[in-house]
N, C-alpha and C positions, 0 to 999 in steps of 0.2 A: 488492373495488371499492367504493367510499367515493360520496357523493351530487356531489360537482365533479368527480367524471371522470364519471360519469354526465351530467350538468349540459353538460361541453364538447362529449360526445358527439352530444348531441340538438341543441345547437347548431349543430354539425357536419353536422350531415342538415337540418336546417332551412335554414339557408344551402343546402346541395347540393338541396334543394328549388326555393325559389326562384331560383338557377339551373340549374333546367330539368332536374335529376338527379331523376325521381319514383319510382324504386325499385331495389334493389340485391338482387339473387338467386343467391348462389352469385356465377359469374364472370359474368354477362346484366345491364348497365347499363341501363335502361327509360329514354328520355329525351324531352322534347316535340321534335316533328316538327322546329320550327326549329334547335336546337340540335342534334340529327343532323343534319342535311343540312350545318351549319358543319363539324362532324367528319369528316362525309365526305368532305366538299371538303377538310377541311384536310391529312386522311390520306390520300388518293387511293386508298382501298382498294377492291378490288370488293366491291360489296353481291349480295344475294339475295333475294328476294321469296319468301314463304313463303304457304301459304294458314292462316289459322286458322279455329277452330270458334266464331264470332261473328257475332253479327246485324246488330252496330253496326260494329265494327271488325277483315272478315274478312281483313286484309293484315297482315303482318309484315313490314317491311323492317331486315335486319340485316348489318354486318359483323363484323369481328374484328380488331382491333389490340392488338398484343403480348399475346396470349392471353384476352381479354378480347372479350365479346361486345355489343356496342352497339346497341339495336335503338329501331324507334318501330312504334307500330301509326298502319294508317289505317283510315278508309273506303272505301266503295269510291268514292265521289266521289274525296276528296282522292286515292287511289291515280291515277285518271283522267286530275285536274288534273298531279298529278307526274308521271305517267312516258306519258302516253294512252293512247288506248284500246287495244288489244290487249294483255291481260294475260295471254295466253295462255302467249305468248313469254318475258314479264318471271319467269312463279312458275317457280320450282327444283326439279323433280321431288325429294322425298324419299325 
């Protein structure tokens, strides 16, 4: 691999940055809150609510569209403001 395929590459993540792609794990798309919720509506997929091990941001909201996993983290405010309060109901037994 040569420094211009390198070059278009980081280009390539950089652009997928500033729109709202902030990181790529295996097949797990990580993307800001607004930008999922447009995919989600636009895929009508069902999503799942997950708990994570975070202080800041203990919600995981994720679905799957053609094999690919699409998720955003929240707070627990923002989780509140999106889906209200009884979260009990919303997180997915793992």
């Amino acid at each position: 691999m040569d420094i211009q395929t390198i070059d278009a590459h980081a280009k390539s993540v950089m652009l997928a940055y500033k729109s709202g792609i902030l990181s790529i794990h295996g097949n797990r798309v990580h993307l800001l809150g607004r930008i999922f919720d447009e995919l989600l509506t636009e895929t009508g997929s069902q999503f799942k609510v997950v708990d994570r091990d975070s202080e800041d941001y203990p919600f995981e909201v994720s679905f799957i569209h053609n094999g690919i996993t699409y998720y955003a983290i929240y707070s627990l405010e923002e989780i509140k403001n999106k889906f209200g309060g009884n979260m009990d109901e919303l997180i997915t037994a793992n």
